[in-house]
FIFI-632433 format. One line per field, with one value per residue (C-alpha): x, y, z. Coordinates in nm, 2 decimals, decimal comma, always signed. Example, Ala and Ser with C-alpha at 12.3 -4.5 7.8 and 13.67 -1.06 7.14 Angstrom:
2
east <- +1,23|+1,37;
north <- -0,45|-0,11;
up <- +0,78|+0,71;
END
This chain:
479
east <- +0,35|+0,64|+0,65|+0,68|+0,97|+0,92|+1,08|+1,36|+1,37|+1,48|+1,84|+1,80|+1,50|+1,73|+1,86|+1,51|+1,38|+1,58|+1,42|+1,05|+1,22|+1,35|+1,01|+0,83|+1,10|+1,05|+0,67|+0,72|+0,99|+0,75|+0,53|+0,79|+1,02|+0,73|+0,58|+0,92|+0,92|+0,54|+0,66|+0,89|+0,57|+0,39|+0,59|+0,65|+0,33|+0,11|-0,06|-0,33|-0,30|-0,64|-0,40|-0,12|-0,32|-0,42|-0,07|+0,02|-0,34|-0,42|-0,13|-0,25|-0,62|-0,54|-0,26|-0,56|-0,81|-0,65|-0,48|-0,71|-0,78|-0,41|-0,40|-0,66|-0,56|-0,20|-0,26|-0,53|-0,30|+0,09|+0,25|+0,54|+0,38|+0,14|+0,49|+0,62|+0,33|+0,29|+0,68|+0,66|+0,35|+0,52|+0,82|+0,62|+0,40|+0,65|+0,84|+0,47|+0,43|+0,81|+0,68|+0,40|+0,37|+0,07|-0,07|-0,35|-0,14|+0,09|-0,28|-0,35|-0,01|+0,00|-0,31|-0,21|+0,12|-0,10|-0,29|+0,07|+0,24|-0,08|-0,05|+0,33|+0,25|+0,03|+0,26|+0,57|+0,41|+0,26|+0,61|+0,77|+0,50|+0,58|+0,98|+1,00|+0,90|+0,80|+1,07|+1,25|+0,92|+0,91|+1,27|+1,20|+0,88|+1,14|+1,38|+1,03|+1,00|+1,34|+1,25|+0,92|+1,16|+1,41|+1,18|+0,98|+1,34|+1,55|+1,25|+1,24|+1,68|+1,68|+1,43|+1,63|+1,91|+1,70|+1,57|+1,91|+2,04|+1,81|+1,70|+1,36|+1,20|+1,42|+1,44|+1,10|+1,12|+1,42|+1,21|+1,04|+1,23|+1,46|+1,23|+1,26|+1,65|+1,51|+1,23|+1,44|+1,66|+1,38|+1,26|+1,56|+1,62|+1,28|+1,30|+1,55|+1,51|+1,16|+1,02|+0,78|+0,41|+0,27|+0,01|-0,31|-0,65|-0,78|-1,06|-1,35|-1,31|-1,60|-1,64|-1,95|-1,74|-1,50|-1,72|-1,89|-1,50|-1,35|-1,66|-1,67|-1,27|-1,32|-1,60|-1,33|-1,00|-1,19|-1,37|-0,99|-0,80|-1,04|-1,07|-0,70|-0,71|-1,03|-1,22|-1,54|-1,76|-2,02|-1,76|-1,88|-2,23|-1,94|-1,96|-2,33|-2,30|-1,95|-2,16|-2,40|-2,14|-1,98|-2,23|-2,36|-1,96|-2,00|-2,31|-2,19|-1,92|-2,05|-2,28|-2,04|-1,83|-2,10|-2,18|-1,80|-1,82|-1,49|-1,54|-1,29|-1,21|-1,31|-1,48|-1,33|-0,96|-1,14|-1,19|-0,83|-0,80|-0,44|-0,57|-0,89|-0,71|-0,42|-0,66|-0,83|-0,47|-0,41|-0,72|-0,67|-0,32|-0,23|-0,42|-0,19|+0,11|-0,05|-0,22|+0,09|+0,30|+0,05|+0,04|+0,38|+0,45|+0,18|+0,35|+0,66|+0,59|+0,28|+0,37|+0,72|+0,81|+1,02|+1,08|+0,96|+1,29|+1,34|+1,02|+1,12|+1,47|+1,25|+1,08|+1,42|+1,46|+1,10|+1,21|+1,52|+1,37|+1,15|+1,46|+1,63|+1,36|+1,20|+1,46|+1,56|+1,15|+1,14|+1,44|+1,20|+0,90|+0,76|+0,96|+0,81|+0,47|+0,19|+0,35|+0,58|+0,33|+0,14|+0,49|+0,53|+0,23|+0,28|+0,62|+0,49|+0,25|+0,55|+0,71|+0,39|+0,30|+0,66|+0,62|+0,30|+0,47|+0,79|+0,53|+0,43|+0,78|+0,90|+1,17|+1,17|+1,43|+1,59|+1,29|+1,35|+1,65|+1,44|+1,16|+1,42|+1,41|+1,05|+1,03|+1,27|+1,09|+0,73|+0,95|+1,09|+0,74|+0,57|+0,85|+0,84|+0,43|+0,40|+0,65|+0,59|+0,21|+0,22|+0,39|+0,17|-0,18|-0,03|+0,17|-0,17|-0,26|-0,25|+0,03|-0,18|-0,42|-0,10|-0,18|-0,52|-0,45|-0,21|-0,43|-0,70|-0,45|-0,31|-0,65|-0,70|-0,42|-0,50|-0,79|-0,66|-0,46|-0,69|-0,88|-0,63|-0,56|-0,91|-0,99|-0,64|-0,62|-1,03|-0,86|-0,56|-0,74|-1,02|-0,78|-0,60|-0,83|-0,75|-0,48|-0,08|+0,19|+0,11|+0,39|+0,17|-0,16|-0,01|+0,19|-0,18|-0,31|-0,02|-0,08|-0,44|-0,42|-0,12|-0,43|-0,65|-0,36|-0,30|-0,69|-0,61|-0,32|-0,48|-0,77|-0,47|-0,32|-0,66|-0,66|-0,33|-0,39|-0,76|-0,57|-0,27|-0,52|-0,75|-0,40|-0,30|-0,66|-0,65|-0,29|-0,42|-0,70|-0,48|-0,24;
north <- +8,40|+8,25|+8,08|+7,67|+7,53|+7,24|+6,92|+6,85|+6,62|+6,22|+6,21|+5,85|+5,95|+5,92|+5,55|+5,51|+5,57|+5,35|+5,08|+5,17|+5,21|+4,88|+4,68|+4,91|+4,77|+4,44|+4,46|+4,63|+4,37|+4,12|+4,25|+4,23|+4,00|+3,72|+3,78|+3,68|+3,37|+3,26|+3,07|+2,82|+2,85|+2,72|+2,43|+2,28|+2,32|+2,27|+2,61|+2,67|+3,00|+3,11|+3,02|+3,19|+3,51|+3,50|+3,42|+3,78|+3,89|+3,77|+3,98|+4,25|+4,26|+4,19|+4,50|+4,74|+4,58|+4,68|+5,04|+5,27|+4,97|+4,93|+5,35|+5,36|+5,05|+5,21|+5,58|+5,39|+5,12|+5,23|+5,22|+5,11|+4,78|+4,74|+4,78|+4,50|+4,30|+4,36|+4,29|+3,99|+3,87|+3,92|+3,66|+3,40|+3,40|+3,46|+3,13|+2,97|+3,08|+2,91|+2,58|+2,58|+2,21|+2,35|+2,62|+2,67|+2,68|+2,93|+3,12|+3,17|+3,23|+3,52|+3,66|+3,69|+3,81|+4,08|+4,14|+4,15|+4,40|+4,65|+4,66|+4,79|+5,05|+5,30|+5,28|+5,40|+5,78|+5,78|+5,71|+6,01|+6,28|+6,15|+6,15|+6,47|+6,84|+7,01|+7,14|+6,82|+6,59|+6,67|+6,53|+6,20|+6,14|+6,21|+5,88|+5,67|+5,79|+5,66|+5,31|+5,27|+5,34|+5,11|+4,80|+4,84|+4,89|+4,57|+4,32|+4,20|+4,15|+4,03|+3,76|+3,68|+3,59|+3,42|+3,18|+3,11|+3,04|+2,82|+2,65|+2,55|+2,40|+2,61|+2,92|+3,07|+2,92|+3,18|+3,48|+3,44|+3,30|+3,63|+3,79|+3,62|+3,75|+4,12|+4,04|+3,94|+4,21|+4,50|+4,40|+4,39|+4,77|+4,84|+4,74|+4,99|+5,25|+5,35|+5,63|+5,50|+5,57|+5,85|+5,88|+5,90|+5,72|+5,41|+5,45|+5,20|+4,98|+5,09|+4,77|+4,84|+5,10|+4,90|+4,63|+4,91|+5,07|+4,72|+4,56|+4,88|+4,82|+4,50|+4,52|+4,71|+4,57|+4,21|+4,35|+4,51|+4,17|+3,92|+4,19|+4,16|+3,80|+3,71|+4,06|+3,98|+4,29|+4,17|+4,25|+4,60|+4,51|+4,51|+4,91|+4,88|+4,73|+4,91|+5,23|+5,14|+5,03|+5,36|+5,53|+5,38|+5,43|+5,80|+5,86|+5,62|+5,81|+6,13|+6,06|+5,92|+6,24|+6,45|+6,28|+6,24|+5,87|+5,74|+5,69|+5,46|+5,80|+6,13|+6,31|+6,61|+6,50|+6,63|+6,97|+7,01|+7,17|+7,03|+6,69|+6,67|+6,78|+6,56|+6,23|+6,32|+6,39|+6,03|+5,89|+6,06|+6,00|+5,64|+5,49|+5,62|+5,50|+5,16|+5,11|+5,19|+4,98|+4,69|+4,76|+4,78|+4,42|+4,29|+4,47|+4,32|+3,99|+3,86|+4,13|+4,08|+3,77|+3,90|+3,71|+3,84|+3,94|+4,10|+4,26|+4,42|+4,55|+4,70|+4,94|+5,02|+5,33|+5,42|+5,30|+5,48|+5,80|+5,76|+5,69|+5,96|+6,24|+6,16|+6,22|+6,53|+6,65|+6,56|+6,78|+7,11|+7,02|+7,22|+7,56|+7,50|+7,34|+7,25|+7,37|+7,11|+6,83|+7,00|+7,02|+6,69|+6,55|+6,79|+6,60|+6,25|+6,31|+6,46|+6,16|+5,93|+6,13|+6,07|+5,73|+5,69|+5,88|+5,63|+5,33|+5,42|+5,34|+5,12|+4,85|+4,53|+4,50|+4,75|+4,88|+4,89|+5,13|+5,33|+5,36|+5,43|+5,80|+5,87|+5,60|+5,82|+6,15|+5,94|+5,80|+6,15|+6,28|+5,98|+6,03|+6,44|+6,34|+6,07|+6,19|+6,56|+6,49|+6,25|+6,52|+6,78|+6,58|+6,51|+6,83|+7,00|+6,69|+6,64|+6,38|+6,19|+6,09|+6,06|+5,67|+5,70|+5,97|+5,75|+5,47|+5,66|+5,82|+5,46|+5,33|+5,61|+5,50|+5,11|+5,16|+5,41|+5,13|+4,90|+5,16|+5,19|+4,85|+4,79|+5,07|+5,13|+4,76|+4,75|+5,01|+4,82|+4,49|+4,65|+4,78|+4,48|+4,39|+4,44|+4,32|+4,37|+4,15|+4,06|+4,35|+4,57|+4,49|+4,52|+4,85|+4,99|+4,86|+5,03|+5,36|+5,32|+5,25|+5,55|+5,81|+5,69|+5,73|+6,08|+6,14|+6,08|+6,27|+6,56|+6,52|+6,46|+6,79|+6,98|+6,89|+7,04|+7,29|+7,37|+7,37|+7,58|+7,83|+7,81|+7,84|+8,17|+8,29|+8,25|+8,38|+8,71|+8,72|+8,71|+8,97;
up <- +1,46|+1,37|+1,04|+1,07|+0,87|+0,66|+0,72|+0,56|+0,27|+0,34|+0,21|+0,11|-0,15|-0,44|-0,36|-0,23|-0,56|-0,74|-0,55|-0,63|-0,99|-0,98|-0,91|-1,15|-1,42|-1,32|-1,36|-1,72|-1,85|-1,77|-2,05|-2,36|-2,21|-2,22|-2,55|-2,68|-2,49|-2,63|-2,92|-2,71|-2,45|-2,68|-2,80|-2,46|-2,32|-2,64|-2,51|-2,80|-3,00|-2,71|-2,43|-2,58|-2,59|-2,21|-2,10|-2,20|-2,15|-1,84|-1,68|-1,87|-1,79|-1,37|-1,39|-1,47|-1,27|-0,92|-0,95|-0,78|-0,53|-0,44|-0,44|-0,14|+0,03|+0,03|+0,13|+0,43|+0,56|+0,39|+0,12|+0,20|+0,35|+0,04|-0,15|+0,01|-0,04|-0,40|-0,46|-0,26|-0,43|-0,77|-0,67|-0,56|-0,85|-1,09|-0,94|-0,98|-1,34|-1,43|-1,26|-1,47|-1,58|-1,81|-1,99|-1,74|-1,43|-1,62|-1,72|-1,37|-1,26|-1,44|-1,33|-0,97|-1,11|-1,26|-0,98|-0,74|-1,01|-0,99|-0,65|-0,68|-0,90|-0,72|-0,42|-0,61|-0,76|-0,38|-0,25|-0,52|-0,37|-0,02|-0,07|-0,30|-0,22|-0,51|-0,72|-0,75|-0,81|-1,21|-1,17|-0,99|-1,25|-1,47|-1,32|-1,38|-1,72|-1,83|-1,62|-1,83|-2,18|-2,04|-1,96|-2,31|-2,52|-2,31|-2,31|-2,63|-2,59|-2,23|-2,34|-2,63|-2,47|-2,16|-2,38|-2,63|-2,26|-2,15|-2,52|-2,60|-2,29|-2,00|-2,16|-2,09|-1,72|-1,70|-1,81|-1,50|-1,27|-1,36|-1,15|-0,81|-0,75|-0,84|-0,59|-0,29|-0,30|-0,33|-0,09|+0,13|+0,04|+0,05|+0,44|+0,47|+0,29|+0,20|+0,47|+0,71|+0,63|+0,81|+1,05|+0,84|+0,97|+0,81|+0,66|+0,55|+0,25|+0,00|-0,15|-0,35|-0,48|-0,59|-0,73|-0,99|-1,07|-1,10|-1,31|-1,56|-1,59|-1,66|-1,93|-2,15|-2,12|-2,12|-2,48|-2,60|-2,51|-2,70|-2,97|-3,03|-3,05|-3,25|-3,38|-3,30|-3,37|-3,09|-2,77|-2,81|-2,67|-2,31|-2,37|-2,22|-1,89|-1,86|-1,86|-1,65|-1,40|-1,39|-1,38|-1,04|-0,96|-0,99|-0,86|-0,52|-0,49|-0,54|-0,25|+0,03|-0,10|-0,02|+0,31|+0,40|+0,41|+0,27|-0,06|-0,25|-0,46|-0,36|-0,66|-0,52|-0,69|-1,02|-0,86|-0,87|-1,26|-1,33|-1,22|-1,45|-1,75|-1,66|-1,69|-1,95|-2,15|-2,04|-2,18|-2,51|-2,61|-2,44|-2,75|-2,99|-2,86|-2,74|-3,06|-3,31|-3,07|-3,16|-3,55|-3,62|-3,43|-3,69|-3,96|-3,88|-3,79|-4,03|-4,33|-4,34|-4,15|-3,89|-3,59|-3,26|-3,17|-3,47|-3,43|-3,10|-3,24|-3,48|-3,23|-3,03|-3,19|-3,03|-2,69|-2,70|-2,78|-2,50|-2,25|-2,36|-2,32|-2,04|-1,75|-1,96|-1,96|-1,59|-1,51|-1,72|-1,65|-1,33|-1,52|-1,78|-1,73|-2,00|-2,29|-2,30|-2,32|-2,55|-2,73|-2,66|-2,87|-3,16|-3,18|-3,14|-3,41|-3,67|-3,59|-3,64|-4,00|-4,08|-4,04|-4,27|-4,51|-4,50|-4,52|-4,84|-4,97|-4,77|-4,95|-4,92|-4,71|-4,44|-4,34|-3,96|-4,04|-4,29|-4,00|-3,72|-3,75|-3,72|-3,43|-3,24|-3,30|-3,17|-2,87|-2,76|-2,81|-2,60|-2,29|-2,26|-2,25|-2,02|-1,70|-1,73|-1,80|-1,51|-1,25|-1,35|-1,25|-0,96|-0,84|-0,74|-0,52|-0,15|-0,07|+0,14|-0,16|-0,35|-0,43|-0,50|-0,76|-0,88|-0,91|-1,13|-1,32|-1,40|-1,45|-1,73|-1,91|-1,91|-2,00|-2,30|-2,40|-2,42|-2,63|-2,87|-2,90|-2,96|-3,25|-3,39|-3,43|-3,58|-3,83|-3,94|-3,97|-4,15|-4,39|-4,55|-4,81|-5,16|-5,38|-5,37|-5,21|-4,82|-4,76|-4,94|-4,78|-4,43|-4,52|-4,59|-4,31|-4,12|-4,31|-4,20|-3,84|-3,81|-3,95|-3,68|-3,42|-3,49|-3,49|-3,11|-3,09|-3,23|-2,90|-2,66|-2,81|-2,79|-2,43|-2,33|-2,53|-2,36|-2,03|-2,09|-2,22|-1,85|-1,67|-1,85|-1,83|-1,42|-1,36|-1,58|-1,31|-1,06|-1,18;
END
């Protein structure tokens, strides 16, 4: 017989990608870009310091409630039309969220602009494995990669200058009305240029399912968020009924999996080798690089009294190293495979060692140019992890799951941050007892919490390394 050719790829994937990277941006600049707005927040709404903590946090917790969610609902019904909903979604709320007259209309305002920008998300690495055949997928990862570095290195600026625009009581309207021209016109090219979904059959919504999955999630970033803001021991008594909910997740789905009954995610994803050891990777090392991320803000702002916006210029070098790696991993990644993550977290935790090691001399002043270096080394090492790591879970993966393996994948790494934010913060504020200046106490603190960092980036590298060993293992079988 003859052999069927494969279609040929959409020629408008690249400019469609830029579209997909365009909302993703948007959803990450939201993040930085509004804790630099909190303090005038604060001032013309007379949010409490609680209310100031759920503005940020309440985005936060509804992004990782809904990824796996939005994965099925997109691979079922499209993901092009979930896209649109989800972008659309995000530029009504964010117009709600600069009306906000108060601090609890701005609260929940954010929560459905949570819940809109997690629906985006699992769409856009459907969308890449739907666009991009194989050999040029580690590339378009590659694109997101540099997005993700851009939006975490230009929030803390473009919010800057938002709110000197604006003063005082306009200013942080602007951060989020930013997003509604953004909005309008992804979606305009969205329309035109995203491929139409194909034809797959809907399936039915396990909503059980999704009850266990999205209580479990819940239990944890709900216990990391409060922990950051008050450290109160007792929110680890949520570990308990998170267990119990995912266990009745697993054991649910392992069931309608066995009985082919649509299962919100088919345990059979974790059959796929590349795919188990890619979320588990996730798991390990996303609390490293959310947990320093969190420390060194605290450094900088209560130890040395920077601003916020000087606190954010402060981890540019980090940023940048991550925009710069990224694309230039994606572009290696499927030649080279593995070893380049595992590479990848060797480097981020030179860079992290480097960086305890400068802590421990730091001057009094300057020390965002003495830290620079080591920042870049951790930020080159965090964007040849996260794109290549993030192509190779999914390279193995049936496109037509592609969201849904998305949305786990995504939910591993919330909930990875949440972890890391939860025990590398425990660490640091456990550690600033004792006597010194405030600089002092809070440099130990940061010494402190960077050991228990690279306690997970030593796990993260064990798992690459645990996998690249299986993969040489079966291709000496096969030969």
């Amino acid at each position: 017989m003859p052999e069927v050719a494969e279609p040929e790829p959409d020629p408008r994937r690249w400019v469609a990608l830029l579209t997909c990277c365009s909302a993703l941006f948007m959803t990450l600049l939201d993040v930085s870009v509004t804790n630099v707005a909190l303090p005038s927040i604060g001032a013309v709404t007379d949010a409490t310091p609680a209310q100031l903590q759920w503005v940020v946090s309440g985005y936060t917790l509804a992004f990782g409630l809904v990824p796996v969610l939005a994965g099925r609902l997109g691979d079922d019904h499209g993901r092009r039309l979930m896209f649109q909903v989800g972008v659309a979604g995000f530029a009504v709320t964010s117009v709600l969220a600069g009306l906000a007259p108060t601090a609890a209309v701005l609260i929940a305002a954010r929560v459905l602009q949570g819940l809109a920008g997690g629906l985006i998300n699992p769409q856009v690495s459907g969308l890449v494995q739907q666009l991009f055949p194989g050999n040029e997928r580690g590339r378009a990862f590659g694109v997101l990669g540099t997005t993700v570095g851009l939006g975490a290195a230009l929030g803390p600026v473009v919010g800057g200058g938002l709110i000197a625009l604006g003063g005082q009581h306009a200013g942080w309207r602007l951060v989020f009305f930013v997003n509604v021209p953004i909005g309008l016109a992804v979606l305009l090219f969205a329309r035109r240029l995203l491929p139409r979904d194909p034809a797959v059959g809907r399936h039915r919504l396990d909503v059980p399912g999704a009850a266990y999955l999205g209580g479990a999630t819940f239990c944890v970033l709900f216990a990391a968020v409060e922990y950051d803001a008050w450290h109160d021991g007792r929110l680890a008594w949520l570990a308990l009924p998170a267990v119990v909910l995912i266990t009745a997740f697993v054991r649910r789905e392992r069931r309608l999996t066995r009985l082919r009954r649509d299962p919100l995610v088919d345990l059979q994803l974790f059959r796929v080798p590349s795919y188990s050891a890619g979320v588990l990777l996730a798991i390990a090392f996303f609390p490293a690089m959310a947990g320093l991320t969190l420390v060194l803000a605290l450094y900088y702002q209560q130890g040395l009294g920077y601003t916020a916006l000087q606190s954010g210029l402060g981890v540019t070098a980090y940023a940048l190293g991550s925009a710069v790696a990224a694309p230039l991993a994606g572009r290696v990644v499927t030649r080279i495979g593995r070893p380049l993550v595992v590479a990848a977290t060797v480097t981020f935790g030179v860079g992290a060692a480097a960086l305890a090691l400068l802590v421990a001399h730091a001057p009094t002043s300057g020390v965002a140019v003495l830290f620079a270096p080591a920042l870049f080394i951790m930020g080159v090492g965090s964007g040849a992890i996260i794109t290549p790591n993030q192509a190779l879970t999914l390279m193995e993966v049936d496109p037509v799951t592609g969201s849904t393996a998305g949305g786990v994948l995504q939910t591993a790494q919330r909930i990875g941050l949440a972890t890391g934010q939860a025990v590398i913060g425990a660490v640091f504020f456990a550690s600033l007892g004792g006597s010194g200046t405030t600089a002092e106490r809070y440099g130990h603190a940061l010494q402190s919490a960077i050991m228990a960092a690279l306690a997970f980036v030593v796990l993260a590298t064990a798992v690459g390394a645990t996998d690249l060993v299986r993969n040489r293992r079966r291709i000496k079988a096969i030969a």
